[in-house]
C-alpha positions in Angstrom: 0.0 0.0 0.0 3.5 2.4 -0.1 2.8 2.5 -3.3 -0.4 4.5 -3.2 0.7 7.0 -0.9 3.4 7.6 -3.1 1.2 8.0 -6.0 -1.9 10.2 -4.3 0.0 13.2 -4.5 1.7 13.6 -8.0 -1.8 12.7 -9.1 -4.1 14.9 -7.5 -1.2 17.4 -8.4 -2.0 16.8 -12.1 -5.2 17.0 -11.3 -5.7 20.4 -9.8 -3.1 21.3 -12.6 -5.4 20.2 -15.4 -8.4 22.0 -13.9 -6.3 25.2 -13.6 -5.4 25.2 -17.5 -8.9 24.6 -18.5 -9.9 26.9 -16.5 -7.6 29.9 -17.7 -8.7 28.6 -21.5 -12.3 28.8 -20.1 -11.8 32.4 -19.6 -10.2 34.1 -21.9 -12.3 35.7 -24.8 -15.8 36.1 -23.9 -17.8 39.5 -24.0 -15.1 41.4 -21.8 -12.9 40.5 -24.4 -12.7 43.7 -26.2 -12.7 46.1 -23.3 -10.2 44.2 -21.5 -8.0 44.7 -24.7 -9.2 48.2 -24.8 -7.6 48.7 -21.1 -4.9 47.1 -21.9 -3.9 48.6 -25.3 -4.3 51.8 -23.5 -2.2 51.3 -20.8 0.7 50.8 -22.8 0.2 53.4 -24.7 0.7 56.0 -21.8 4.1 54.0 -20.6 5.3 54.3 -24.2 4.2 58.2 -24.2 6.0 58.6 -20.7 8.8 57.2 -21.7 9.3 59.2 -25.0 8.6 62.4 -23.3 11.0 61.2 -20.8 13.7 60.9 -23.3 13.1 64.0 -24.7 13.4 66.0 -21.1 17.2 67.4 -21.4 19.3 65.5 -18.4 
């Protein structure tokens, strides 16, 4: 019966690891999808504009 206990773990590992993955897939797109890119695209935008006027500033 060693042998179970030393298999439990790594299994109910893979488990909970498989059920994480789906559930990451599971959420990405959806009808968020858009905004979230939205948000997102806009936050870079400002770093990049920070940073260029931050280059431009004379040191």
């Amino acid at each position: 019966m060693d042998y179970v206990a030393a298999l439990v773990p790594p299994v109910v590992m893979a488990i909970a690891f498989t059920a994480l993955v789906v559930t990451i897939i599971k959420s990405q797109g959806g009808a968020n999808k858009a905004k979230e890119d939205a948000a997102v695209d806009a936050a870079l935008a400002r770093a990049e504009a920070a940073q260029q006027t931050g280059k431009g500033s004379p040191a």
